[in-house]
C-alpha positions in Angstrom: 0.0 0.0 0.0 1.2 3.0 -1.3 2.6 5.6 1.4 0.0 8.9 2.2 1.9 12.3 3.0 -0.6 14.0 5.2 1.3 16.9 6.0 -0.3 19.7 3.9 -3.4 18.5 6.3 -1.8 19.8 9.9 -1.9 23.0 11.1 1.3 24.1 12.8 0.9 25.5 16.6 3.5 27.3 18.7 5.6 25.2 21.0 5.9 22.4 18.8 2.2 21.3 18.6 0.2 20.4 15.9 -3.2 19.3 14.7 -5.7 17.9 12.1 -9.2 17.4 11.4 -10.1 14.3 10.4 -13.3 12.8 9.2 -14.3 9.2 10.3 -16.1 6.3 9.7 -18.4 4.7 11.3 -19.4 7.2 14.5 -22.2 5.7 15.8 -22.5 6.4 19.4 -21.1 7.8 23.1 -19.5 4.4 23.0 -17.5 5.0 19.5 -16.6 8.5 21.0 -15.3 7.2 24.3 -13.4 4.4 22.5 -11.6 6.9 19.8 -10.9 9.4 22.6 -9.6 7.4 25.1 -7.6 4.8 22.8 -5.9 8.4 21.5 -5.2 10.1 24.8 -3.6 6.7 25.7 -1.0 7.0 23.0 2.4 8.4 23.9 2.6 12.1 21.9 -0.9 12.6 21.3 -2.3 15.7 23.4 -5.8 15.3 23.0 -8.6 14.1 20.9 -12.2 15.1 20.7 -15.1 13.6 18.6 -17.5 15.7 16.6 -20.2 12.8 17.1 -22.8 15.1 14.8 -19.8 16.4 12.2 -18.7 13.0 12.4 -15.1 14.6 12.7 -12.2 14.2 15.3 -9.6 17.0 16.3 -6.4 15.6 16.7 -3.2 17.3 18.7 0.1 15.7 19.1 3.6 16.9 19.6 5.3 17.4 16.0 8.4 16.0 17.6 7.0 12.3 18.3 4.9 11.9 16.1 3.8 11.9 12.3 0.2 12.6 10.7 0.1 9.3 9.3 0.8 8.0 12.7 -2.4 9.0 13.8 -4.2 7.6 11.2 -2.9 3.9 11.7 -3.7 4.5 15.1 -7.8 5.2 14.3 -7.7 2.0 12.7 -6.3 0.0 14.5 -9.1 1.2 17.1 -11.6 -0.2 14.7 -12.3 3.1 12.7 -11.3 4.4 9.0 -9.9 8.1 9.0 -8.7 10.6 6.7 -8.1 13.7 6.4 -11.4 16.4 6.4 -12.2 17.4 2.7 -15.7 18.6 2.4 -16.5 17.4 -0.9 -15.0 14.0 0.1 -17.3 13.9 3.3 -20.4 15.5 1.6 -20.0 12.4 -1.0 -19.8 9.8 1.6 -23.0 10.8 3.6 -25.1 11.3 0.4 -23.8 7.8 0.1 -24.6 6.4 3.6 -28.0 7.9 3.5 -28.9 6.4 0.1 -27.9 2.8 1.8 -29.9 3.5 4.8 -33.0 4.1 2.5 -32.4 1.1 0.3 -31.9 -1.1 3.3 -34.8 0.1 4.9 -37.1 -0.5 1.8 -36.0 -4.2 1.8 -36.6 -4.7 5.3 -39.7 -2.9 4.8 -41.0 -5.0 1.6 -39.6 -8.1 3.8 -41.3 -7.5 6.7 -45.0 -7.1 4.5 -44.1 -10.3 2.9 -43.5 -12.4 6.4 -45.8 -11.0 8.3 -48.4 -11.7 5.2 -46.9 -15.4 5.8 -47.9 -15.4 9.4 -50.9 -14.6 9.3 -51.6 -17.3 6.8 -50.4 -19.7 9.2 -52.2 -17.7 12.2 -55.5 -17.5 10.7 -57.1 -20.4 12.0 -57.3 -22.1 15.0 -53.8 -22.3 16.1 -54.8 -26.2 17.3 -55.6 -27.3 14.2 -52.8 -25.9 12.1 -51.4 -28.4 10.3 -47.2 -29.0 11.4 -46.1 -29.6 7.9 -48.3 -26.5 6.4 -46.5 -24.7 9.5 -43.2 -25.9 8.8 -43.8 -24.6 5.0 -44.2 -21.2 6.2 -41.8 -20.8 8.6 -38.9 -21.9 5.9 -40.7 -19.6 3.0 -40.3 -17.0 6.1 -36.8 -17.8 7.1 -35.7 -17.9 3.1 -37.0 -13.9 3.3 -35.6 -13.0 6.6 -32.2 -14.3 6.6 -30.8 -12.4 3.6 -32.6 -9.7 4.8 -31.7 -9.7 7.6 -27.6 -10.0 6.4 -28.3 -6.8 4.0 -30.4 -4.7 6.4 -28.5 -5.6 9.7 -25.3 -4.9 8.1 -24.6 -1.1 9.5 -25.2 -2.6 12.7 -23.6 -6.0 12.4 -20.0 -4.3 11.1 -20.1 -1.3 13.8 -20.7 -4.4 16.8 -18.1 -6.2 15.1 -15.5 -3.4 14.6 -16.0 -2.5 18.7 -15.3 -6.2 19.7 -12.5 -6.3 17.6 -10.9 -3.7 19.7 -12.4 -5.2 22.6 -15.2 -2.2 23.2 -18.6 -2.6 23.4 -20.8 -0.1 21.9 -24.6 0.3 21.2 -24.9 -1.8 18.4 -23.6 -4.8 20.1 -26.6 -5.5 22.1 -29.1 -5.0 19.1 -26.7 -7.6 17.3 -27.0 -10.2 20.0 -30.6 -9.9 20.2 -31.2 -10.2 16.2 -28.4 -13.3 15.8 -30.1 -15.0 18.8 -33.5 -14.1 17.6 -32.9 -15.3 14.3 -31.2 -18.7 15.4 -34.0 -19.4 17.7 -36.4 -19.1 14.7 -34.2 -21.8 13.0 -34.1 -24.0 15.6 -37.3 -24.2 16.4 -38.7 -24.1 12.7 -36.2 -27.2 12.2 -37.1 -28.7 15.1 -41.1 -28.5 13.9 -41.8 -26.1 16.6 -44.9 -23.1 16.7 -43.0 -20.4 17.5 -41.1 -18.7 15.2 -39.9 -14.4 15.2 -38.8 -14.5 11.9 -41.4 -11.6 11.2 -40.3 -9.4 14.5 -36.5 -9.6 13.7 -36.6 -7.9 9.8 -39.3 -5.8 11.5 -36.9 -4.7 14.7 -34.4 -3.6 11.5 -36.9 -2.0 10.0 -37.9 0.1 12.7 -33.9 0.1 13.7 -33.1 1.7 10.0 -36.0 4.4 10.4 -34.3 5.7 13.6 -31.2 5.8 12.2 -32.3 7.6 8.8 -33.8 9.9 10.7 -30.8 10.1 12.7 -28.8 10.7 9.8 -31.2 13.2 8.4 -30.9 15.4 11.5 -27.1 15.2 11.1 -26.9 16.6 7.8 -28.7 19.6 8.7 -25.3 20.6 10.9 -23.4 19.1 8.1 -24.7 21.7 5.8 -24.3 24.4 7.8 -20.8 23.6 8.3 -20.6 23.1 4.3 -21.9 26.2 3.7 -19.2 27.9 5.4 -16.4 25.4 3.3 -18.3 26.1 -0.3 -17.3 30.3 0.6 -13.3 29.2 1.2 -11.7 29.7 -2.0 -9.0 27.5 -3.2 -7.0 30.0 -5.5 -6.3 33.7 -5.3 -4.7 36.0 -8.3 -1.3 36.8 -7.0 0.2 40.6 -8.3 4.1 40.5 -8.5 6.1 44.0 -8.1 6.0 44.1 -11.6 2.3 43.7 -11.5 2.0 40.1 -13.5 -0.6 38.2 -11.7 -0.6 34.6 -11.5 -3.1 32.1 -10.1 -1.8 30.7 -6.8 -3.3 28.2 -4.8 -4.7 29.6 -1.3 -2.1 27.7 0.9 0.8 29.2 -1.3 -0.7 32.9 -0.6 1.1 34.6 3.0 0.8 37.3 4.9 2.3 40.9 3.1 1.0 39.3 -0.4 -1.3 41.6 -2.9 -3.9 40.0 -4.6 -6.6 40.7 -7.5 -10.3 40.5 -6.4 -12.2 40.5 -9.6 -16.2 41.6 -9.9 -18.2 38.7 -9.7 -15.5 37.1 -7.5 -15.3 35.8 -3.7 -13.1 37.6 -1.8 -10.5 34.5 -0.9 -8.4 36.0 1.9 -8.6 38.6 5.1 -6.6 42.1 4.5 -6.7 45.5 3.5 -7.8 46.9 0.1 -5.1 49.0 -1.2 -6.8 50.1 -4.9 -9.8 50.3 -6.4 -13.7 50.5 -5.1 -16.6 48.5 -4.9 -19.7 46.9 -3.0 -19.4 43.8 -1.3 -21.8 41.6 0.1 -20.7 40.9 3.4 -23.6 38.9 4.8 -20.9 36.2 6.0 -19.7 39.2 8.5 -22.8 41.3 9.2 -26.0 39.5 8.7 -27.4 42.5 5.9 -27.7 41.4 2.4 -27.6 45.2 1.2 -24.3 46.0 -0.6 -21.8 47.7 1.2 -19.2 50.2 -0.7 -15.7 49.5 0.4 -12.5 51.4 -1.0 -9.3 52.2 0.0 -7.6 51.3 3.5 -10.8 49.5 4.6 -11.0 46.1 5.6 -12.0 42.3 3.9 -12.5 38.9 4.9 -13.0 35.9 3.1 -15.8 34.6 2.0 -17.3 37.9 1.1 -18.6 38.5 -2.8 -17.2 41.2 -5.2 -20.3 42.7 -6.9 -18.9 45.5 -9.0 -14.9 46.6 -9.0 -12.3 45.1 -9.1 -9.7 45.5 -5.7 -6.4 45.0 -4.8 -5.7 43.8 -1.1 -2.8 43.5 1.2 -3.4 39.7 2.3 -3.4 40.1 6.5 -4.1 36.6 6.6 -5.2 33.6 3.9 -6.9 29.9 4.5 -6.3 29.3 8.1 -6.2 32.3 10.6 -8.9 34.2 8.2 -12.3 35.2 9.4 -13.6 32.6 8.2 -11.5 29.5 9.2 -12.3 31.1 12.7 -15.7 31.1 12.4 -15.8 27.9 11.1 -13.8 26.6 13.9 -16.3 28.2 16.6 -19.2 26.1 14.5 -17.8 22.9 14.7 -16.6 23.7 18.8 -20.3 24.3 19.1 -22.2 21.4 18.4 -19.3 19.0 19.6 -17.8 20.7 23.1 -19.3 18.8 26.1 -22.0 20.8 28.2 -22.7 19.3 31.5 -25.7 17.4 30.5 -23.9 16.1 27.7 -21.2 14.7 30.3 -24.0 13.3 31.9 -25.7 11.7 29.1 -22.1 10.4 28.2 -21.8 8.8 31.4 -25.2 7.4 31.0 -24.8 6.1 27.8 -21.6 4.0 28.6 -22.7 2.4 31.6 -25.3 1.0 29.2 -23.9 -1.8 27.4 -22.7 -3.9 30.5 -25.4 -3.1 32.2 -28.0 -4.1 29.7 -26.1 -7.5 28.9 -26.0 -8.6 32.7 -29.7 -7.2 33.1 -30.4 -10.2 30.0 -28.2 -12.9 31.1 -30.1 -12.1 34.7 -33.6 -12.5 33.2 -32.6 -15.4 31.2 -31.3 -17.4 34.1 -34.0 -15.8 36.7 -37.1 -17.0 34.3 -34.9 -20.5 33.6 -34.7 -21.2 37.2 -38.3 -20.5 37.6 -39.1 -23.4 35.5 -39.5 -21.9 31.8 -38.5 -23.6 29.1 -34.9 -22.3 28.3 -36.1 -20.8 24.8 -38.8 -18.4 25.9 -36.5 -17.4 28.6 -34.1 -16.5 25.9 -36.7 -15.1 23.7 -37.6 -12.5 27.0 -33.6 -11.8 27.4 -33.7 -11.3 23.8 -36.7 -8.9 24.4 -34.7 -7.3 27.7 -31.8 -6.3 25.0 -34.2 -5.0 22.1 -36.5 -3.1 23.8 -33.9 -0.8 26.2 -33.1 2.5 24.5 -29.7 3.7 24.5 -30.5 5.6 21.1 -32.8 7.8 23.3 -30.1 8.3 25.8 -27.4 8.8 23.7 -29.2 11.2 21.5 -31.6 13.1 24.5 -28.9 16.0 24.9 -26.4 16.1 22.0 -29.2 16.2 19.6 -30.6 19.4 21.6 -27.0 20.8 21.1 -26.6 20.6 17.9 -30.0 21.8 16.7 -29.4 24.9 19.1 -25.7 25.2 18.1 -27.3 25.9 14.4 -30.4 27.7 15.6 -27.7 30.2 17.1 -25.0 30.0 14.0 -27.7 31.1 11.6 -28.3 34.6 13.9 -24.2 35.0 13.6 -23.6 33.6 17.4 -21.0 31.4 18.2 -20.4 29.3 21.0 -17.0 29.4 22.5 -17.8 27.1 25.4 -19.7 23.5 25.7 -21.6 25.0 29.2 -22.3 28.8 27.9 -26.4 27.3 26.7 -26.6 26.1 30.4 -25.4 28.7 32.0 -26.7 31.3 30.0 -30.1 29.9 30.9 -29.6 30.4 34.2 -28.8 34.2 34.2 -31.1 36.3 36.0 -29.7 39.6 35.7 -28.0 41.2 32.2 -25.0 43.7 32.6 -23.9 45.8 29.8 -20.7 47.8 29.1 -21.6 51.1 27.0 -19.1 52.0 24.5 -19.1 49.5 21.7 -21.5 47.5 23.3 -24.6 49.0 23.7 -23.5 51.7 21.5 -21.1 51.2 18.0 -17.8 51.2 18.6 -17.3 53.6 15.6 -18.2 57.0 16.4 -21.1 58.6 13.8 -22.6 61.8 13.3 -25.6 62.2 15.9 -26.9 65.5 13.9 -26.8 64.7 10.7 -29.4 67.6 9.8 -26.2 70.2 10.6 -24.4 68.6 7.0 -26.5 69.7 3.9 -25.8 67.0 1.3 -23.7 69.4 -0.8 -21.0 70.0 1.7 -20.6 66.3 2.8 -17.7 65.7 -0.5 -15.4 68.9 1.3 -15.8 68.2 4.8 -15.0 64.3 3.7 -12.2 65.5 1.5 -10.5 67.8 4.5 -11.1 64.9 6.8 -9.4 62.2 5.5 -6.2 64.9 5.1 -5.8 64.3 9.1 -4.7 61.4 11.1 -6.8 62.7 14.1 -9.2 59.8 15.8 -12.2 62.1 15.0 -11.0 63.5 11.9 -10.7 59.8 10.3 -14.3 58.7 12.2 -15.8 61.7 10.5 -14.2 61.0 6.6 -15.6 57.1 7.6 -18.9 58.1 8.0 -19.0 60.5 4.9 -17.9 57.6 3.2 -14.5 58.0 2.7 -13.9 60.8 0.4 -10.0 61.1 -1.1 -8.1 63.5 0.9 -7.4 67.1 -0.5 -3.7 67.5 -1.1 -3.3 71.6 -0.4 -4.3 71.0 3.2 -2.4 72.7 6.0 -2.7 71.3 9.7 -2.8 73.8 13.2 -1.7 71.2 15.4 -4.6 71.5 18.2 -6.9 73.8 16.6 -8.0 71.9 12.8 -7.6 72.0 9.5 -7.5 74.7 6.2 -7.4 74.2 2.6 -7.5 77.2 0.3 -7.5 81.1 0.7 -9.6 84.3 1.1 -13.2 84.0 0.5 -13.1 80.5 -0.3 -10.6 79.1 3.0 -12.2 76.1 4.0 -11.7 75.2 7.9 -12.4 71.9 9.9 -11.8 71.8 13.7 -12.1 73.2 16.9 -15.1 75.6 17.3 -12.8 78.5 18.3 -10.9 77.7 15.2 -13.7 77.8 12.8 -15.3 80.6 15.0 -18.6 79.0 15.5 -19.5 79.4 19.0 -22.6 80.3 18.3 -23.7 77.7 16.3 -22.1 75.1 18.8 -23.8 76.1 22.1 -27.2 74.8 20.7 -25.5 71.3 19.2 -23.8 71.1 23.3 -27.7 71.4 24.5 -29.0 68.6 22.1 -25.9 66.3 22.7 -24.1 67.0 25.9 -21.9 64.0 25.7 -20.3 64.0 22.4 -17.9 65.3 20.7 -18.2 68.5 18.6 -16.0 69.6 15.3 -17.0 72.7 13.6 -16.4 73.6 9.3 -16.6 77.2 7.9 -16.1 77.6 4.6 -16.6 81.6 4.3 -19.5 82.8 5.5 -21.3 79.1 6.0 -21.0 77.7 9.7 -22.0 74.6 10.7 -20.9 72.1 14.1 -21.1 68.5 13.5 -21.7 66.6 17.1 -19.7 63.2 16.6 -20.6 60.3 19.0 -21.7 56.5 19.5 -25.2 56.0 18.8 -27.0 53.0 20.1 -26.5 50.2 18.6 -29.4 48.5 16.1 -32.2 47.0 18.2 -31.0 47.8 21.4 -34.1 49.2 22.9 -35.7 46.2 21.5 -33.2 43.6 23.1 -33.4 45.7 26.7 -37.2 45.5 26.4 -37.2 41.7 24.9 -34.2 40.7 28.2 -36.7 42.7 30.7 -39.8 40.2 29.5 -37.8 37.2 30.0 -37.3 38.4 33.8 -33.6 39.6 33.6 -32.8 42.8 35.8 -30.7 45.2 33.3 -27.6 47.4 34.4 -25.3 49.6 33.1 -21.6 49.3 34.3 -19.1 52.0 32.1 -15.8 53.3 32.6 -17.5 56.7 30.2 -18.0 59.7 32.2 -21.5 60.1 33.7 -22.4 63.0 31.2 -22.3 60.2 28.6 -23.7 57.3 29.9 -26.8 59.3 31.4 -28.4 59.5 28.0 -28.0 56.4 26.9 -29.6 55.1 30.0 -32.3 57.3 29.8 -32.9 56.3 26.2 -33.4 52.7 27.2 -34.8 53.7 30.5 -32.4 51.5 32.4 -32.0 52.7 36.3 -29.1 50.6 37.4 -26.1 52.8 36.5 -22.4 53.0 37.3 -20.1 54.9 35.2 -16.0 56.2 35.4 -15.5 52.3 36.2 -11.7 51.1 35.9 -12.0 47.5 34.5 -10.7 46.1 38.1 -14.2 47.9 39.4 -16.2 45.9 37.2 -14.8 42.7 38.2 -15.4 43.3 41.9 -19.2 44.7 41.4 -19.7 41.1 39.3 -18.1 39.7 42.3 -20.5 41.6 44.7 -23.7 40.3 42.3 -22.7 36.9 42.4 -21.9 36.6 46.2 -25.3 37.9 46.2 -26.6 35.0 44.4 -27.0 37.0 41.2 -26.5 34.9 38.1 -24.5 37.6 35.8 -25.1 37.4 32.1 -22.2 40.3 31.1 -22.4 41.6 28.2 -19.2 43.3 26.5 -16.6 44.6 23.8 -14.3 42.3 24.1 -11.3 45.0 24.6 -11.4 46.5 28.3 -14.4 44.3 29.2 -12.2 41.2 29.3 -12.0 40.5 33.7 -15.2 41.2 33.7 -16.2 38.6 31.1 -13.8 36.5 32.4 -15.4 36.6 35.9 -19.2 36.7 35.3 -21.2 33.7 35.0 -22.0 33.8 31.5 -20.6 36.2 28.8 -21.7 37.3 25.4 -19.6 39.9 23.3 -20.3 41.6 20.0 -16.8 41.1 18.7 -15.4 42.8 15.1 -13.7 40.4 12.8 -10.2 41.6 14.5 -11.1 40.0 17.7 -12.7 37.1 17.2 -10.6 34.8 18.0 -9.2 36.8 21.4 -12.6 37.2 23.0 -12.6 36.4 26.4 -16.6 35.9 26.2 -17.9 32.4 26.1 -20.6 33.6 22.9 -19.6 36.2 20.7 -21.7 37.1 17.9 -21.5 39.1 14.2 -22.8 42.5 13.4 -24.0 45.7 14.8 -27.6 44.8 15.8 -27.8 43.8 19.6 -30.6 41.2 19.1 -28.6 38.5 19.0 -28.3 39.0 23.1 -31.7 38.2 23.3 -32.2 35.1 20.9 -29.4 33.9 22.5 -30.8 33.9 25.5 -34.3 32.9 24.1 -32.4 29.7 22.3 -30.4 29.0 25.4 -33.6 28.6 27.8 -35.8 26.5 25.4 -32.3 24.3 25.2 -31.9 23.3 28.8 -35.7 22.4 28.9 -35.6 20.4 26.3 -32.4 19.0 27.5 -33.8 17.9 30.9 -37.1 16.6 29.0 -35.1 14.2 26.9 -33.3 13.3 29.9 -36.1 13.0 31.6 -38.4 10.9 28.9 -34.7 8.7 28.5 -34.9 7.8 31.8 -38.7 7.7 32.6 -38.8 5.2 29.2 -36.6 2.4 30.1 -37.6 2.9 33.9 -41.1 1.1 32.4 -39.8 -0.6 29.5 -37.5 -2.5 31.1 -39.5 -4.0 33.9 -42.7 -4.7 31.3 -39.8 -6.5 28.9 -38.1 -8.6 32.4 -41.8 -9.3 32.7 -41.8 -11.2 29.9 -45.1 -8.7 28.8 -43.8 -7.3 25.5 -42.7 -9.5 22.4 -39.7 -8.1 20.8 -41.7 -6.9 17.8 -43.3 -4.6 20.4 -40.1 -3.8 22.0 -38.6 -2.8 18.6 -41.6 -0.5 17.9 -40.7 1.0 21.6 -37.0 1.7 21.3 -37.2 3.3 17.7 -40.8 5.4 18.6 -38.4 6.5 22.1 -35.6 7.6 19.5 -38.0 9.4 16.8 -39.1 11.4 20.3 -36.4 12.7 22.1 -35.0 13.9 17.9 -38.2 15.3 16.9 -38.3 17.0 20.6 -35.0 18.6 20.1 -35.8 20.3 16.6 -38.0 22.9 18.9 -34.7 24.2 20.1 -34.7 26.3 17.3 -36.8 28.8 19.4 -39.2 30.7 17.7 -37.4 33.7 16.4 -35.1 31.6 15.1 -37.3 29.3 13.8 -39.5 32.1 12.0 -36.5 33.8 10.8 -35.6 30.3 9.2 -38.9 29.6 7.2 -38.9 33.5 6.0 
């Protein structure tokens, strides 16, 4: 066998340490994940594994210095389980294939099971006492020369994953349902050979049958994560136009492109790296980064990130960073943490689900030998064992939380939140009070023109055009929100007082209001907006005084009013003056306010709350906020593409609009209940299912119908976690 090089597959780490994704094979279960990950962390050099059990992916880290790629690989299979290295065509391919196996098995078990159970009712029909043996006989071998290849073609997902987990001396959940078919089924020979009544022929290819539908649907459910996750891979470019010094291009592919590179973004083109656009102008759609459709004009100095569109011009850009490190590798990263990171129910559930095959096997060999020393004959008391095996649900189990998680982890990637920690959903359920930072939090972090009346729409091209001449933090906020006008080039700078650009009559000034003279004209902008900050323009006669400030952010009223209804108490904790956090209270007609707060103040007034038995939900920048995310209970920042991966919050989420606090929040609480209702059902189900089956009450037809109509619940259950916003937003 030919020798793989999977190094263009690992990504490179400091001190030594590096890591790959790699898509698997044959994940089935909390079993499967427990085997992969412990069998790894066992292995001398490996760091750490974790199992994406809906992503069917594992992360892999090992020191570069003991071990190779290919190493790890071997090591998967020789723990029963086929890896390679995560492409998502290649992985899109194999579960279009998987599912269309799953659906032609589960037609023949379906058209099997008419045709047998057709059969026994033929023999059934009559009086059972006058049936005549060699009619019954006839039957039961027309039924067994249906059920046994049928069974072999249906039961094979199940037969190899048992198999594979014995091999390596695991048991998993498939091993129990194997047992109980192969006994079932050689019962039903025995006895038909041996000219006996009772045969199960017909409730063994209808256990698969009902076995398949569960694990369709299971699939089904999968794929809806899978996409999302594809999505984000069908927006990564694989080349980029490279621009020499001479300014010959050449198509590169994206791993060859570094940092300090220059490439060509035609129209019509997706933008394949992060960095800064150094010519030309256009609109992009940055959806990706945003959440709005609506074009946005970009030019030069302003910032990119993959997986945006082109529309109209075509850019150069300074490539800050290309395939991994780029906005979109991040969030991409955050996705698949999301739905496979461990909450604490999950842990549970885990737990759970692993205790279940032993237990399960020595609850069946204890009802086989308790109803055997009781006096039945030893092949119903194997037929009720058999039963005890089939009708326990460790599908239900295994699926009651995870499947919550990963429908929630989607419900919250499609309103641009990310999950940085497996808890956060818990936690952020339980928060009963809401704190928020001010400055770029509830208000944009980019200061904007609060007057916009004061700029007549034929002096917005000079002002823009003396703006941008400046370096000055205001100067540049003001040519930014003009829309980035190119600087004037006869511009003289007063350092301290502003700007001027011509002479006489027609001397243009930008700055200070003593500067431009218009002190007048400022006093009533100071009355209307006492915190911001003012910049006055004269050209001649004409005086006007532009008030520059944060303005709230996009649905922030809304998501103070939606936080309020939910039962959350709202404060305000800023390190701004007073002057300029008192409007912004007023305007969202919070109370609680502290402002002129050093970050180490903020930390100890979380501290206070939570001694208090307050459970803090903090929300923040990102940037001076970071103890005080760090130390509240949960915390959610609205991070810019820059900090994304530094956020110290465990969600962060895309875009100006502050909604996303409050589906979060919405998403989160329907989560944990439908957590703990799964858990609950799980439990509650094979609590009375059990004991019927021990019984010897239930047939194992019946206790096939059971486990798969206990799986179909807790799945269908955990598809509300969408929440309704999120599901409305969704369907629209």
């Amino acid at each position: 066998m030919a020798a793989q090089d999977l190094s263009v597959f690992v990504r490179h780490r400091d001190g030594g340490v590096a890591s790959m994704e790699l898509a698997v094979d044959g994940i089935r279960c909390a079993g499967c994940m427990q085997a992969i990950e412990s069998g790894l962390g066992r292995e001398p050099g490996i760091l750490g594994a974790r199992v994406n059990l809906a992503l069917k992916r594992v992360s892999v880290e090992w020191r570069e210095a003991l071990l190779r790629p290919e190493a790890v690989v071997d090591k998967l299979a020789a723990l029963g389980f086929k890896a390679y290295p995560f492409v998502p065509e290649r992985q899109e391919d194999g579960a279009a294939a998987e599912e269309r196996s799953l659906l032609r098995r589960l037609g023949v078990a379906g058209f099997a099971s008419m045709n047998i159970m057709l059969l026994s009712v033929a023999v059934w029909s009559g009086n059972s006492a006058d049936i005549d043996p060699t009619t019954r006989d006839f039957f039961h071998w027309l039924s067994a020369l249906i059920a046994l290849p049928t069974a072999a073609y249906a039961g094979r997902p199940f037969f190899e994953s048992a198999l594979r987990a014995l091999k390596v001396g695991a048991v998993n959940m498939d091993v129990p349902i194997t047992i109980g078919v192969v006994l079932a089924l050689a019962m039903s020979v025995a006895e038909t050979w041996n000219h006996g009544r009772h045969a199960y022929f017909d409730g063994v290819v209808m256990l698969l049958f009902f076995l398949l539908i569960g694990r369709y649907l299971d699939q089904l459910m999968r794929r809806r994560t899978r996409d999302l996750a594809g999505n984000l891979a069908a927006l990564k470019a694989e080349t980029a136009t490279r621009l020499d010094a001479d300014g010959n291009w050449t198509v590169t592919p994206i791993a060859a492109i570094a940092p300090g590179d220059r490439v060509l973004v035609r129209p019509g083109e997706r933008v394949s790296v992060d960095g800064i656009v150094e010519t030309g102008r256009s609109e992009l759609d940055q959806s990706l980064v945003t959440g709005e459709t609506a074009p946005v004009a970009i030019g030069h100095g302003e910032r990119v990130h993959a997986g945006t569109l082109n529309l109209t011009g075509a850019l150069t850009v300074h490539v800050e960073a290309a395939g991994q490190g780029t906005l979109l590798d991040e969030i991409d990263r955050l996705m698949s943490q999301a739905v496979g990171s461990r909450s604490r129910y999950v842990r549970l559930s885990d737990r759970a689900a692993r205790l279940y095959a032993p237990v399960v096997h020595t609850l069946a060999a204890a009802t086989f030998l308790g109803w055997f020393a009781w006096g039945l004959a030893w092949p119903e008391a194997l037929m009720i064992a058999v039963t005890v095996l089939i009708i326990t649900c460790p599908c239900a189990l295994g699926l009651a939380i995870p499947a919550v998680q990963v429908v929630a982890a989607s419900a919250l990637f499609k309103r641009k939140i990310m999950l940085k920690e497996g808890d956060a959903l818990e936690r952020l359920a339980e928060a009963d009070i809401a704190v928020f930072d001010k400055t770029g939090t509830l208000t944009l972090p980019e200061p904007d023109i609060l007057n916009p009346e004061a700029l007549p729409p034929e002096r917005r091209a000079a002002i823009g055009a003396l703006a941008a001449a400046s370096n000055h933090p205001l100067a540049q906020a003001l040519a930014r929100a003009l829309g980035g006008a190119p600087a004037r080039t006869d511009v003289q700078e007063e350092r301290g007082q502003g700007l001027s650009a011509g002479a006489g009559d027609d001397e243009q000034r930008l700055g200070s209001i003593v500067f431009c003279g218009a002190e007048a004209e400022a006093a009533s902008v100071k009355a209307l907006h006492p915190g911001a900050s003012l910049i006055a323009y004269r050209h001649g006669g004409y005086r006007t005084v532009l008030a520059l400030g944060q303005s709230l952010r996009p649905e922030a009223r809304e998501t103070i009013a939606a936080l309020r209804a939910a039962g959350l108490e709202i404060a305000i904790l800023s390190g701004d003056r007073s002057e300029a956090v008192a409007p912004i209270a007023a305007e969202l007609g919070v109370t609680h306010v502290r402002a002129g707060l050093l970050p180490g103040d903020k930390l100890n007034l979380l501290d206070s709350m939570a001694a208090n038995g307050r459970k803090v939900l903090m929300v923040g920048d990102g940037l001076n906020d970071a103890p005080a995310l760090a130390g509240a209970h949960v915390s959610i920042s609205p991070v810019s593409a820059t900090h994304l991966a530094q956020a110290a919050a465990d969600v962060v989420f895309l875009g100006d609009s502050l909604a996303p606090v409050a589906a979060a929040l919405e998403i989160a609480r329907k989560a944990r209940g439908l957590m703990l209702q799964n858990l609950w059902f799980a439990v509650l189900y094979n609590a009375v299912a059990v004991p019927i089956a021990i019984a010897g009450l239930a047939t194992p037809l019946v206790a096939a119908i059971a486990m798969s109509g206990s799986s179909l619940v807790v799945t269908l259950n955990a598809l509300r976690a969408r929440g309704r916003r999120a599901q409305s937003e969704a369907e629209a």
